[in-house]
Residue frames relative to the residue before (quaternion, step in Angstrom):
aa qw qx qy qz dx dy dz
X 1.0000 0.0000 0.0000 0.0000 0.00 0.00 0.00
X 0.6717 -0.6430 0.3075 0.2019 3.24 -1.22 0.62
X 0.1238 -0.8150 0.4694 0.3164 3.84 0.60 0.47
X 0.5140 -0.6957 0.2427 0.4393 3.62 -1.19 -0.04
X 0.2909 0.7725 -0.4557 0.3332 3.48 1.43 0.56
X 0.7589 0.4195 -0.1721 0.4674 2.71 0.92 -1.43
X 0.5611 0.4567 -0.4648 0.5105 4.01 0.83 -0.27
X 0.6413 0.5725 -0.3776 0.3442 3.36 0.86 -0.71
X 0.6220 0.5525 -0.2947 0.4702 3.51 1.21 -1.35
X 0.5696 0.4585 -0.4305 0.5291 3.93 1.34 -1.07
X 0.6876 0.4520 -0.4220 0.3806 4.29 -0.16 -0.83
X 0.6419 0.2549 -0.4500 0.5662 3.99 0.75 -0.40
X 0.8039 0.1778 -0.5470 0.1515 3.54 -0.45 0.39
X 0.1960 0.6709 -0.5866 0.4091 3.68 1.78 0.73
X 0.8391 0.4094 -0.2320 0.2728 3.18 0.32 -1.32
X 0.4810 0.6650 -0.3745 0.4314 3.50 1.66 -0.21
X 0.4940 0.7155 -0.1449 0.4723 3.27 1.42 -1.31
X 0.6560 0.5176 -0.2088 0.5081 3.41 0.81 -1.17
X 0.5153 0.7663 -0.1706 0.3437 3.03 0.77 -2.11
X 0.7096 0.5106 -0.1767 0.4522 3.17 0.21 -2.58
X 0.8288 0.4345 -0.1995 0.2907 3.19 0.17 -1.61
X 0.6764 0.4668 -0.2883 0.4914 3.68 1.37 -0.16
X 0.4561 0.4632 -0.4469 0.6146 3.49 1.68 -0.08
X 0.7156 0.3038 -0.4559 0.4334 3.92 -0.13 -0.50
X 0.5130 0.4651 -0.5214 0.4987 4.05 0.56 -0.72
X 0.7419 0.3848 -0.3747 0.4015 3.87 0.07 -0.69
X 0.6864 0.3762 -0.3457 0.5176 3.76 0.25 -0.65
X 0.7362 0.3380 -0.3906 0.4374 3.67 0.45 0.36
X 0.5255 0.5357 -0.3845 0.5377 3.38 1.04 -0.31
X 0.6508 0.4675 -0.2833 0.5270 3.88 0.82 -0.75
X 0.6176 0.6268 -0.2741 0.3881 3.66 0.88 -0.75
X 0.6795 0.6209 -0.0458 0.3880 2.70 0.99 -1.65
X 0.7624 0.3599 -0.0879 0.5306 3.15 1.15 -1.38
X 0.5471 0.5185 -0.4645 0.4649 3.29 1.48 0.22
X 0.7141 0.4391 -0.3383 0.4275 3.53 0.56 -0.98
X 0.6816 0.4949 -0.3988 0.3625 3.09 0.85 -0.97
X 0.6350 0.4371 -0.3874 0.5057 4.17 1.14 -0.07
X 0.8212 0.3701 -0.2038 0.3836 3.44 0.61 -1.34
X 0.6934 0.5474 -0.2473 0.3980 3.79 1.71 -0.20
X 0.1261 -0.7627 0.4526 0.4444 2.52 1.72 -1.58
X 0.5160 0.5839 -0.3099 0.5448 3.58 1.04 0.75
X 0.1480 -0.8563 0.4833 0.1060 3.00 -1.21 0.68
X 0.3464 -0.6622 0.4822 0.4571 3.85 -0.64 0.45
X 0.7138 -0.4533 0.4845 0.2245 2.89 -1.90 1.41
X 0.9014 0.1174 0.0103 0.4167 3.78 -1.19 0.87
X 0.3139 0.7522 -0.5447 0.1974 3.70 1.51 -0.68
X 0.7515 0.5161 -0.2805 0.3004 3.87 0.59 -1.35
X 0.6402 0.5875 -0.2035 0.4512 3.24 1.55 -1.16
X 0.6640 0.4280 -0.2288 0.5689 3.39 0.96 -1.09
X 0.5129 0.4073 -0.4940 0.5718 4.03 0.19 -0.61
X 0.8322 0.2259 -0.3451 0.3705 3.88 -0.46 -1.19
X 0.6711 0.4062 -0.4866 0.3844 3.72 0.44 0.14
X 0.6194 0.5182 -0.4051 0.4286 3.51 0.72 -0.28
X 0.4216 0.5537 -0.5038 0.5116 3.88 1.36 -0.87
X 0.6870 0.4466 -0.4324 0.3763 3.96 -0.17 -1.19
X 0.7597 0.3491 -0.3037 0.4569 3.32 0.29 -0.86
X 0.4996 0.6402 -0.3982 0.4266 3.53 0.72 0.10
X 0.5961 0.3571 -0.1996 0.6909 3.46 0.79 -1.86
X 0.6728 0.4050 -0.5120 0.3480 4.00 -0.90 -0.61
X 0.7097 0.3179 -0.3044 0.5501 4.06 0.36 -1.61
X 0.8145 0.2653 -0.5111 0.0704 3.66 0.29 0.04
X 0.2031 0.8516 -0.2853 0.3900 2.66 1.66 0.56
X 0.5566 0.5064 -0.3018 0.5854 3.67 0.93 -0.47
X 0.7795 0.4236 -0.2297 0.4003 3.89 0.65 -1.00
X 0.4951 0.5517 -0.3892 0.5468 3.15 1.47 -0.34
X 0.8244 0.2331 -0.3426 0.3856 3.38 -0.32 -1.17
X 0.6842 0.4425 -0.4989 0.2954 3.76 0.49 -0.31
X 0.5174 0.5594 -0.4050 0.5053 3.74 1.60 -0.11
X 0.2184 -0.7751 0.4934 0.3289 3.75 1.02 -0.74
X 0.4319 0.7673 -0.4161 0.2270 3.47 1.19 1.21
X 0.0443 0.6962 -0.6812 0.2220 3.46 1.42 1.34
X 0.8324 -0.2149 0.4585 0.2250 2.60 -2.81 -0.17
X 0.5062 0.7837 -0.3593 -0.0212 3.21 -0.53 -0.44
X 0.4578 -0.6786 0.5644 0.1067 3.27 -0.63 1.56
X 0.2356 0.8071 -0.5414 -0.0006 3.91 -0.20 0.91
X 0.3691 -0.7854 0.4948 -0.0450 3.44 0.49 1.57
X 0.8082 0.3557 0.0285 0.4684 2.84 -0.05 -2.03
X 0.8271 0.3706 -0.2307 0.3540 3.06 0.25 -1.42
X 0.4151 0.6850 -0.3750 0.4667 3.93 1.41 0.68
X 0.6973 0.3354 -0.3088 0.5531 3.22 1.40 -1.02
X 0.6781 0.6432 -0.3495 0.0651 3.27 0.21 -0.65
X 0.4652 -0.5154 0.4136 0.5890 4.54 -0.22 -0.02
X 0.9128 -0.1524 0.3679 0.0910 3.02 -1.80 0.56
X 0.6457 0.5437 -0.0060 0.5361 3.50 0.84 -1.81
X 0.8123 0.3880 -0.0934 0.4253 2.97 -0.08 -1.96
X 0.6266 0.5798 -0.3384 0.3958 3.79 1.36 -0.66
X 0.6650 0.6208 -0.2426 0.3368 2.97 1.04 -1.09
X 0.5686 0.5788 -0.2546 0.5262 3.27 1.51 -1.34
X 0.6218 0.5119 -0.4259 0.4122 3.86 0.69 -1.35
X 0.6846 0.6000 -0.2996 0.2856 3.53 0.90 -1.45
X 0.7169 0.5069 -0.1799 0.4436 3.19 1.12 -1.17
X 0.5289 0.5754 -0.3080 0.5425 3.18 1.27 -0.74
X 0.6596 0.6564 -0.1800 0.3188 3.50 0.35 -1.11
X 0.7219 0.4039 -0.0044 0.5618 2.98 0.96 -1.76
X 0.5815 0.5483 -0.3549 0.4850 3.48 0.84 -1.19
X 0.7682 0.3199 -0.1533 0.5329 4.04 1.08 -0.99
X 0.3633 0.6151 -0.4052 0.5705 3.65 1.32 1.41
X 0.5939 0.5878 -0.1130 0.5376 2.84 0.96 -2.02
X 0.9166 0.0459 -0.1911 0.3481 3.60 -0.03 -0.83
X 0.3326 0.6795 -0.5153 0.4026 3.40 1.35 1.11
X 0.7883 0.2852 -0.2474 0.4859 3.03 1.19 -0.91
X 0.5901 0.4213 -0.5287 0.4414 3.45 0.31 0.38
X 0.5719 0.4239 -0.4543 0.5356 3.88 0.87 0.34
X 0.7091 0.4246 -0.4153 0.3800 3.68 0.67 -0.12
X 0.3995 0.4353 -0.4760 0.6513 4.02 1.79 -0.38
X 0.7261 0.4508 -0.4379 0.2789 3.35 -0.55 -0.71
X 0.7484 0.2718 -0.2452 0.5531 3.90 0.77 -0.72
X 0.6233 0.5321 -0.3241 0.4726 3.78 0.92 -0.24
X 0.5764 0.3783 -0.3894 0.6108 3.43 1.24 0.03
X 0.7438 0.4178 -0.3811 0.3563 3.54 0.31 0.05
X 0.4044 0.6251 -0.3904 0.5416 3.22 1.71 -0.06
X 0.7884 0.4445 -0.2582 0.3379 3.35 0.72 -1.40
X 0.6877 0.3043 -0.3773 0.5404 3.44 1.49 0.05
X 0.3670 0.5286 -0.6323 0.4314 3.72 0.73 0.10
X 0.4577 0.7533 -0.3113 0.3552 3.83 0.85 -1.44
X 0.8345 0.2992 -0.1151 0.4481 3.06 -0.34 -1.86
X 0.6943 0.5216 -0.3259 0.3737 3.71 0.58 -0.88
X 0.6949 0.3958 -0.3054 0.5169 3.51 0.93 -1.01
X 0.4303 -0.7353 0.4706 0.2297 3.71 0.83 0.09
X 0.4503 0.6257 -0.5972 0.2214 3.77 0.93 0.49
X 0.3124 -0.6373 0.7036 0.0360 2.84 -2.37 0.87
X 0.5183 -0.6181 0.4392 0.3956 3.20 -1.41 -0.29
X 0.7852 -0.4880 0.2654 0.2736 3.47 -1.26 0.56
X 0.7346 0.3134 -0.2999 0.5217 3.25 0.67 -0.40
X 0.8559 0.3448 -0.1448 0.3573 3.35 0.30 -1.76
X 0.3000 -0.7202 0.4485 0.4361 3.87 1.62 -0.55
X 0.0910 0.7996 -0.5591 0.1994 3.70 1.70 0.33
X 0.2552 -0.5758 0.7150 0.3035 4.48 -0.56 0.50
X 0.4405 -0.6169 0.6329 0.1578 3.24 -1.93 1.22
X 0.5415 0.5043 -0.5324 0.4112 3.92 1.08 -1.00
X 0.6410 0.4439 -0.5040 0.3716 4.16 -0.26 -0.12
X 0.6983 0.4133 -0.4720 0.3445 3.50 0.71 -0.24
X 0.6299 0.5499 -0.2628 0.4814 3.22 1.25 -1.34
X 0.8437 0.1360 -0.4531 0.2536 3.39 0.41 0.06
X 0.2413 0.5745 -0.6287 0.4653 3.66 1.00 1.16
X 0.6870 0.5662 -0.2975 0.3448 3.49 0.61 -0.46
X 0.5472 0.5175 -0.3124 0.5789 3.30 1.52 -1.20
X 0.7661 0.4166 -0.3490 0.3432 3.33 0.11 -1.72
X 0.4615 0.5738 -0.4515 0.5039 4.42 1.18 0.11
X 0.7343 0.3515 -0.3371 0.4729 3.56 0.76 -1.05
X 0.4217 0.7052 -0.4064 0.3997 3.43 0.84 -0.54
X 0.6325 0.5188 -0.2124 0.5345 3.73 0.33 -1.90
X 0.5965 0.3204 -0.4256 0.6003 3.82 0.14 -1.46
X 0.7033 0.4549 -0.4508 0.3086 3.67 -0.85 -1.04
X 0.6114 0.5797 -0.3143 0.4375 3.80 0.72 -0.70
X 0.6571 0.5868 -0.0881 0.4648 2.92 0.64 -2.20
X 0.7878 0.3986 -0.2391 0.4041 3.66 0.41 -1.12
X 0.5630 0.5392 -0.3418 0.5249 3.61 1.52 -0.51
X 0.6704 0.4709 -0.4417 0.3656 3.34 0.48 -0.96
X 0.6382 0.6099 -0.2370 0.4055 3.76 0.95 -1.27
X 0.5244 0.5869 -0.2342 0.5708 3.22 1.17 -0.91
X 0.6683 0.3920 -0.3354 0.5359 3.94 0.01 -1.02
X 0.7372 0.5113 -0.2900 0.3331 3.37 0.49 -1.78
X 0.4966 0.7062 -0.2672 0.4281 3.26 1.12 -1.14
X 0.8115 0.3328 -0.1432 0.4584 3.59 0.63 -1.24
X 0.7305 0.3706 -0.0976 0.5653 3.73 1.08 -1.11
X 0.7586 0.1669 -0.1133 0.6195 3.64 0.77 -0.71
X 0.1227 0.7563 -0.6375 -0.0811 3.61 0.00 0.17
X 0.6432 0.5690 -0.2938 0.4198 3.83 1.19 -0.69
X 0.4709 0.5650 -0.2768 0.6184 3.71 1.46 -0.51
X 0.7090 0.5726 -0.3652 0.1898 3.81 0.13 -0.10
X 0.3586 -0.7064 0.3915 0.4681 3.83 0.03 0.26
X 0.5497 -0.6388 0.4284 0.3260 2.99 -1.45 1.51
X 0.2186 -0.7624 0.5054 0.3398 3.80 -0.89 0.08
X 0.6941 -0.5231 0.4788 0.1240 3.12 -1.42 0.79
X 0.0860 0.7385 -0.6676 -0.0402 3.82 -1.31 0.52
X 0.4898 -0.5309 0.6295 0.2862 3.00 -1.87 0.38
X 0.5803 0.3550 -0.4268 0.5958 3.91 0.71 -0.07
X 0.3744 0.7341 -0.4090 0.3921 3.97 0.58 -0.90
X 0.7882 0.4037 0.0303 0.4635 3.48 0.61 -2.22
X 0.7011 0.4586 -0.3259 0.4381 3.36 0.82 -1.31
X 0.5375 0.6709 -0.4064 0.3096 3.94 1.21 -0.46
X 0.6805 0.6504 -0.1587 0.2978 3.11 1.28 -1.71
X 0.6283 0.5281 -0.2193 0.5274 3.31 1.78 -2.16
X 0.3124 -0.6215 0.6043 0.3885 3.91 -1.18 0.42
X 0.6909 -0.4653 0.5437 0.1026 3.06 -1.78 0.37
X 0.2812 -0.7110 0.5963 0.2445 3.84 -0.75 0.91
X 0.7644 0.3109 -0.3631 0.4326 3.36 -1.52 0.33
């Protein structure tokens, strides 16, 4: 069985994966806008590709979030409440993550063969779209993994999970000017 180091060691390199895919959206978006000032020309597709790779960006990073538990989250309530009653919110919570994203692999794979069958491309280059969408699935997939495992852990190991991290967490620690 999988310890949670190791799931942990699999979410940083989902998230590298992600990473990748927002360094190439950036070096083409910069490209682009260079030729397209200093050439007068533009690269073929630049818009199409940047926005299909963003998807696959947001979907794989999506897998590191939820196994880091570093959604949004507005916990009002769940500050005041005992101990108990968190746990249940947590589980609850997650448990209704968990099956967003297995309803989004589940219809995004069917996109990706509606995709492949109708045979669309993009506009300039005729580049097929089913290769992006399914680097994209196979990101929701990972979350879909990633979110089960947390989920189980969540219920049986809750003490075995990785602690999660804030940006307020930090800002406590750093002193303050003035």
């Amino acid at each position: 069985m999988a310890t949670p180091s190791m799931i942990t060691t699999a979410a940083t390199v989902i998230e590298r994966i992600a990473s990748l895919s927002l360094a190439v959206i950036t070096l083409l978006i910069f490209v682009a806008s260079l030729s397209r000032y200093l050439f007068a020309t533009s690269i073929p597709d630049a818009h199409a590709i940047a926005s299909l790779l963003l998807g696959i960006a947001i979907l794989w990073g999506l897998g590191s979030t939820t196994w880091r538990n570093d959604h949004i989250a507005v916990d009002l309530v769940w500050q005041l409440c005992p101990p108990a009653l968190r746990r249940l919110m947590d589980i609850f919570a997650h448990l209704l993550v968990t099956a967003f994203i297995v309803v989004l692999a589940w219809v995004l794979f069917g996109r990706v063969i509606t995709i492949l069958h109708a045979g669309q491309t993009t506009s300039d280059l005729q580049l097929p779209l089913w290769p992006f969408y399914g680097v994209a699935w196979l990101g929701v997939s990972a979350a879909t993994l990633l979110a089960l495992a947390r989920l189980v852990l969540l219920i049986w190991r809750p003490e075995s999970l990785p602690a999660s991290t804030s940006i307020v967490d930090d800002a406590a620690k750093e002193p303050r000017d003035g």
